[in-house]
The first five atom37 places (N, CA, C, CB, O) and aatype in JSON, in Angstrom:
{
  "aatype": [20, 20, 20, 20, 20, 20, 20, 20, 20, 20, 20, 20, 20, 20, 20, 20, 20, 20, 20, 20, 20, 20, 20, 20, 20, 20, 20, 20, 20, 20, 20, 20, 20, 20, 20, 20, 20, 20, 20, 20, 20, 20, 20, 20, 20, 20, 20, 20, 20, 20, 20, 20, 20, 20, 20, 20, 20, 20, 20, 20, 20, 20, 20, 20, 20],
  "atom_mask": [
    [1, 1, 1, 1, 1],
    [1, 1, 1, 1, 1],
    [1, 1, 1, 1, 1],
    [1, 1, 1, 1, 1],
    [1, 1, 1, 1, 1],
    [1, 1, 1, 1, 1],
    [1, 1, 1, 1, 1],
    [1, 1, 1, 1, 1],
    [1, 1, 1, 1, 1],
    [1, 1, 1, 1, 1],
    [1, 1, 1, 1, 1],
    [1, 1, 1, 1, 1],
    [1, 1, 1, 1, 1],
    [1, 1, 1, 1, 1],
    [1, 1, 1, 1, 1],
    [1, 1, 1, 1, 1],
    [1, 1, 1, 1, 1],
    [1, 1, 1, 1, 1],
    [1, 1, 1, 1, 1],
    [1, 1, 1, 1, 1],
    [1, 1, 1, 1, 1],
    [1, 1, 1, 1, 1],
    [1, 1, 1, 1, 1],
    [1, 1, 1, 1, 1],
    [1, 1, 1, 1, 1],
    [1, 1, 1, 1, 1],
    [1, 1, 1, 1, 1],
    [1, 1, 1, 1, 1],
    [1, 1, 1, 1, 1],
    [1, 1, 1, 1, 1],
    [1, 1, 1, 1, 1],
    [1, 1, 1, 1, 1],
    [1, 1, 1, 1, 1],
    [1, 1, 1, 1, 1],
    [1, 1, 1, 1, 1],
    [1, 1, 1, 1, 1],
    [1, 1, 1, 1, 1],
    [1, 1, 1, 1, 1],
    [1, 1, 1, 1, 1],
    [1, 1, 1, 1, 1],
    [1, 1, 1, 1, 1],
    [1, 1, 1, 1, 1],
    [1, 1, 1, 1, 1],
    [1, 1, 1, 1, 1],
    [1, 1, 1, 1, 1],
    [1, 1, 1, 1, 1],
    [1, 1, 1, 1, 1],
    [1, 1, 1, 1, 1],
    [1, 1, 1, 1, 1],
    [1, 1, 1, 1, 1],
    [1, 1, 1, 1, 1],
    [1, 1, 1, 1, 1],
    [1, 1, 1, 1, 1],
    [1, 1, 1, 1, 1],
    [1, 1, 1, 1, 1],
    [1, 1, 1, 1, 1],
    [1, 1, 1, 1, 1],
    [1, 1, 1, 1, 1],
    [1, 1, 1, 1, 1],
    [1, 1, 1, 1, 1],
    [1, 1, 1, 1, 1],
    [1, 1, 1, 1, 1],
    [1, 1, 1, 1, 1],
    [1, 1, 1, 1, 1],
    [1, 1, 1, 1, 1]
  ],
  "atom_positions": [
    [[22.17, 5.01, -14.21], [21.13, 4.01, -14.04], [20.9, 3.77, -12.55], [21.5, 2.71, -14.76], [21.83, 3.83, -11.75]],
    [[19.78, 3.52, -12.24], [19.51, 3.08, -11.02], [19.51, 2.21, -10.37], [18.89, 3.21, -10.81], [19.26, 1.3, -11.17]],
    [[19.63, 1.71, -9.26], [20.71, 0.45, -8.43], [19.2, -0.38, -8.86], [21.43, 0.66, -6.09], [19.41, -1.56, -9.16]],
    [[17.79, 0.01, -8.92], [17.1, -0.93, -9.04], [17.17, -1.77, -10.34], [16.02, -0.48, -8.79], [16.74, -2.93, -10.36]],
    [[17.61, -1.27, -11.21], [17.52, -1.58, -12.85], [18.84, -2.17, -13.35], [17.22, -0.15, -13.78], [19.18, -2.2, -14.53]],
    [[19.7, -2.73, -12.1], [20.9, -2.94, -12.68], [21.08, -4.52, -11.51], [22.18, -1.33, -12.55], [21.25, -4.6, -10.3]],
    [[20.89, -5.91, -12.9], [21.01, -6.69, -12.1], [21.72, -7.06, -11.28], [20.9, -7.2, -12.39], [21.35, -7.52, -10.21]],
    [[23.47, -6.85, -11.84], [24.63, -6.98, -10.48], [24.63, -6.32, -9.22], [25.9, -6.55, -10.84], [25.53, -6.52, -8.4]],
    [[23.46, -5.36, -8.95], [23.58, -4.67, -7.81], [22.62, -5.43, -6.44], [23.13, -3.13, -8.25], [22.64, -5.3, -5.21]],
    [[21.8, -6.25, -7.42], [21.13, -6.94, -6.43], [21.36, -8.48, -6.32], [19.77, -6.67, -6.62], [21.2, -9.11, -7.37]],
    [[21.74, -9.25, -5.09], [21.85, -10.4, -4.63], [21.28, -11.51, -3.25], [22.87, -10.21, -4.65], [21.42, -11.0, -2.14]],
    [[20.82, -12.55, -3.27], [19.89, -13.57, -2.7], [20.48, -13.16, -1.69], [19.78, -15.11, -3.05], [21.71, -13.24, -1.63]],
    [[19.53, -12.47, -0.35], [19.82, -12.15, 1.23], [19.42, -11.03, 1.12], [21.25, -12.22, 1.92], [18.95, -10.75, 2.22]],
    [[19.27, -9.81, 0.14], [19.53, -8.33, 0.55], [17.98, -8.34, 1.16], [19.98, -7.02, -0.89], [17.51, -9.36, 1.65]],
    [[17.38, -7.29, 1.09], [16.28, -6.87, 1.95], [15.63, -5.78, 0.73], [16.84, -6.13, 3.64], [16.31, -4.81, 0.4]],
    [[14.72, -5.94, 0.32], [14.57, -5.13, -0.81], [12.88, -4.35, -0.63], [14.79, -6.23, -2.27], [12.14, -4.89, 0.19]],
    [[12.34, -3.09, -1.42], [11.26, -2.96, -1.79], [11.01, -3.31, -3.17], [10.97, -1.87, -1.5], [11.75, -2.95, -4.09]],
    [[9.65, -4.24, -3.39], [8.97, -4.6, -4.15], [7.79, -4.4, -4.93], [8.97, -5.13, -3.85], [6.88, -4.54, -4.11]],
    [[7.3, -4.15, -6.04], [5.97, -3.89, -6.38], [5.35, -4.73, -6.75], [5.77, -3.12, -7.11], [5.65, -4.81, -7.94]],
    [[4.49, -5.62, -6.5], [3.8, -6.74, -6.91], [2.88, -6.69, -8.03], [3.17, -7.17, -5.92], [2.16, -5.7, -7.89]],
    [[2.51, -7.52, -9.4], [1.96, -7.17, -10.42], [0.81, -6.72, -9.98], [1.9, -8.05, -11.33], [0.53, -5.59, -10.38]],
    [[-0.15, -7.39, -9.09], [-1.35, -6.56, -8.74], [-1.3, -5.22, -7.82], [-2.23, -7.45, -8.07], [-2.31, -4.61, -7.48]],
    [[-0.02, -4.86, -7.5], [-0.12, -3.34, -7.01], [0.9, -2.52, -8.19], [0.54, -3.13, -5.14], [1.96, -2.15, -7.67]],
    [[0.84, -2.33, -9.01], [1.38, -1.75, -10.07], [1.0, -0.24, -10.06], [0.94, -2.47, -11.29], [1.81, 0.69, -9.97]],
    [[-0.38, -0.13, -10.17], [-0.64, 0.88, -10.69], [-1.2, 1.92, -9.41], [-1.56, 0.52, -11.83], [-1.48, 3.11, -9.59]],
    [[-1.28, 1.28, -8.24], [-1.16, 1.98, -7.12], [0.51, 1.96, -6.61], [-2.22, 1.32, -6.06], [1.12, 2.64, -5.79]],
    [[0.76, 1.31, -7.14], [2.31, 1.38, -6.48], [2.93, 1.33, -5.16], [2.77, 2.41, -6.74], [3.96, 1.84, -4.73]],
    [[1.74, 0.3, -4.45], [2.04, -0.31, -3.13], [3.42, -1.03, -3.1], [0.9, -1.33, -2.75], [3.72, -2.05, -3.73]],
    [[4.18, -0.33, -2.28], [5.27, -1.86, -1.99], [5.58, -3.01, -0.99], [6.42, -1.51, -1.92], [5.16, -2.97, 0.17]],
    [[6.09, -3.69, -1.3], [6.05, -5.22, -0.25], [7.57, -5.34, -0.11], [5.25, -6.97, -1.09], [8.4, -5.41, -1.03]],
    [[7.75, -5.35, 1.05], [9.12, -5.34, 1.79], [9.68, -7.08, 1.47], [8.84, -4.9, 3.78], [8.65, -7.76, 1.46]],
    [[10.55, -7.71, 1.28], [11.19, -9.06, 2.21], [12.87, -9.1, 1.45], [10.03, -11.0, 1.85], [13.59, -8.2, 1.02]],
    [[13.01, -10.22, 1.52], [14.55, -10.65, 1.31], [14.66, -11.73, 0.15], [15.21, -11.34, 2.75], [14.04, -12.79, 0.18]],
    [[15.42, -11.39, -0.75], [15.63, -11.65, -1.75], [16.32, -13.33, -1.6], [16.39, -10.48, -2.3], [17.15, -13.8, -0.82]],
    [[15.43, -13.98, -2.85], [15.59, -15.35, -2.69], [16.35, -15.81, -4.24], [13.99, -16.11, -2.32], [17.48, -16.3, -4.15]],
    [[15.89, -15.68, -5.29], [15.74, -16.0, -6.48], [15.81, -14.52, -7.42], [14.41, -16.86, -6.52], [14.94, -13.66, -7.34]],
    [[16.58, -14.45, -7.99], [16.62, -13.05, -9.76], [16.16, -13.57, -10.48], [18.02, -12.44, -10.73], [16.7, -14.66, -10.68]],
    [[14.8, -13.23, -11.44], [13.95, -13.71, -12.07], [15.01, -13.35, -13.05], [12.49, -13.3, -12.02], [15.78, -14.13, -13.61]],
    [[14.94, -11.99, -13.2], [15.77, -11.07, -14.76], [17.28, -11.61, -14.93], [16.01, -8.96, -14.49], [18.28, -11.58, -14.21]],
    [[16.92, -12.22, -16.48], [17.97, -12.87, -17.13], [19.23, -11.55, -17.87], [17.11, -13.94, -18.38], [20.42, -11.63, -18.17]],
    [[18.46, -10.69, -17.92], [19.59, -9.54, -18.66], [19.6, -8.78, -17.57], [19.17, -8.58, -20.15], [18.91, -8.82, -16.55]],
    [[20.95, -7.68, -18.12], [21.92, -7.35, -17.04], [21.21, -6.09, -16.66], [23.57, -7.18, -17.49], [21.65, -5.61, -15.61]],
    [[20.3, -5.47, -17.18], [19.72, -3.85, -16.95], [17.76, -4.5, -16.9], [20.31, -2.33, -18.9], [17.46, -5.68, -16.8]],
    [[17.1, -3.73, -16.97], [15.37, -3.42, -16.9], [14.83, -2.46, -17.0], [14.73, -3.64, -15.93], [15.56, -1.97, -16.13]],
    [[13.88, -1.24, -17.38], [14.22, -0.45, -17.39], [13.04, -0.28, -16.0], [14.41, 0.18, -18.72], [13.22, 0.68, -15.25]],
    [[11.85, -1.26, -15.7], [11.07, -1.31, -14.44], [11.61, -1.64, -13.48], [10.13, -2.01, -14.4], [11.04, -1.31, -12.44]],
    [[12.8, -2.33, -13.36], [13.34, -2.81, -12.43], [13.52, -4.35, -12.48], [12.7, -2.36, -11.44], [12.87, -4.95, -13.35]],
    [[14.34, -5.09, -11.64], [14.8, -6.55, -11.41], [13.65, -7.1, -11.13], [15.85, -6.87, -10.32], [12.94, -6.57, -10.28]],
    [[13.24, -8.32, -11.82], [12.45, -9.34, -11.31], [12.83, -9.87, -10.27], [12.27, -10.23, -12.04], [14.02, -10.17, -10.31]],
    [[12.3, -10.14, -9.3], [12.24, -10.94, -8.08], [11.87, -12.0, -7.35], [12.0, -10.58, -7.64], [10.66, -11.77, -7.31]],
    [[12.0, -12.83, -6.85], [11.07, -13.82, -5.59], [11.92, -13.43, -4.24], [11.15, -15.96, -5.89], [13.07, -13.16, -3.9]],
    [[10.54, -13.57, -3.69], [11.35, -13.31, -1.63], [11.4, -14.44, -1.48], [10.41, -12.53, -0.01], [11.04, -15.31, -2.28]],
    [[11.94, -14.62, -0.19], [11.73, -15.7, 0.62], [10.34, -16.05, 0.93], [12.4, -15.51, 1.74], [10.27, -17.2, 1.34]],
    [[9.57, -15.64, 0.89], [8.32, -15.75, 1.13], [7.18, -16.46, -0.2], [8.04, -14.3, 1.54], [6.17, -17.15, -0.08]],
    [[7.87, -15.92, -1.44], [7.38, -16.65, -2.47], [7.04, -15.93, -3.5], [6.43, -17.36, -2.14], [7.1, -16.33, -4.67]],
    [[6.51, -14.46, -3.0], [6.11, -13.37, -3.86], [7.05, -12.75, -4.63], [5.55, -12.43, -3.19], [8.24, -12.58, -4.36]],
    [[6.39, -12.37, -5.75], [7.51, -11.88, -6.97], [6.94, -10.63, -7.43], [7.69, -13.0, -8.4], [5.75, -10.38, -7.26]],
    [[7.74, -9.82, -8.01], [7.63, -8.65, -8.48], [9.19, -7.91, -8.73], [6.7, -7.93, -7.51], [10.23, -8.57, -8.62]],
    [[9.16, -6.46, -9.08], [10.25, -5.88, -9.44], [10.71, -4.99, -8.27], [10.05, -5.2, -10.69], [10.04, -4.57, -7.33]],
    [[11.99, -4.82, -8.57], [12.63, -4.47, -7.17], [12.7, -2.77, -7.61], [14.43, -5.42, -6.75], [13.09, -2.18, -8.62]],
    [[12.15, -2.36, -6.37], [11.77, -0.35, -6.47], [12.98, 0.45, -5.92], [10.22, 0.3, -5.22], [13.6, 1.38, -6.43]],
    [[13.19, -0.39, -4.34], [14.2, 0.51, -2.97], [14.83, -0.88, -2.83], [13.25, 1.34, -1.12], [14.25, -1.96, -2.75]],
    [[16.36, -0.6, -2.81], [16.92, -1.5, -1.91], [17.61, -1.23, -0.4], [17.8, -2.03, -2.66], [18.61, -0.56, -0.15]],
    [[16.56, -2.15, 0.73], [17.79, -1.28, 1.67], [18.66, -1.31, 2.42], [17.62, -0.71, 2.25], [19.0, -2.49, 2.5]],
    [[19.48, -0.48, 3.28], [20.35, -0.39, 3.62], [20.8, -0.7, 5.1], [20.46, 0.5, 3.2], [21.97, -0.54, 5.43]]
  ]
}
């Protein structure tokens, strides 16, 4: 499974890539730092729900390093 789809791998501070519901299907991503884990179960198969610090939410694509 992939580090994006697996909620224990991600935690409030990291620095993550994001896809926002209105860039879905272009598959733009939005960079920031993880504030809030939307996703209540432990896997996804799109990836972790999100909020940044900034406010924006979507599912987490790249986390980085």
């Amino acid at each position: 499974m992939q580090t994006n789809q697996t909620r224990s791998q991600i935690k409030p501070g990291m620095t993550v890539y994001i896809v926002l519901k209105q860039d879905q299907r272009s598959g733009k991503l939005t960079k920031g730092v993880v504030r809030d884990i939307l996703t209540k179960s432990p896997t996804h198969p799109h990836g972790i729900k999100v909020r940044l610090t900034d406010g924006k939410v979507g599912r987490v694509k790249e986390v980085c390093m």
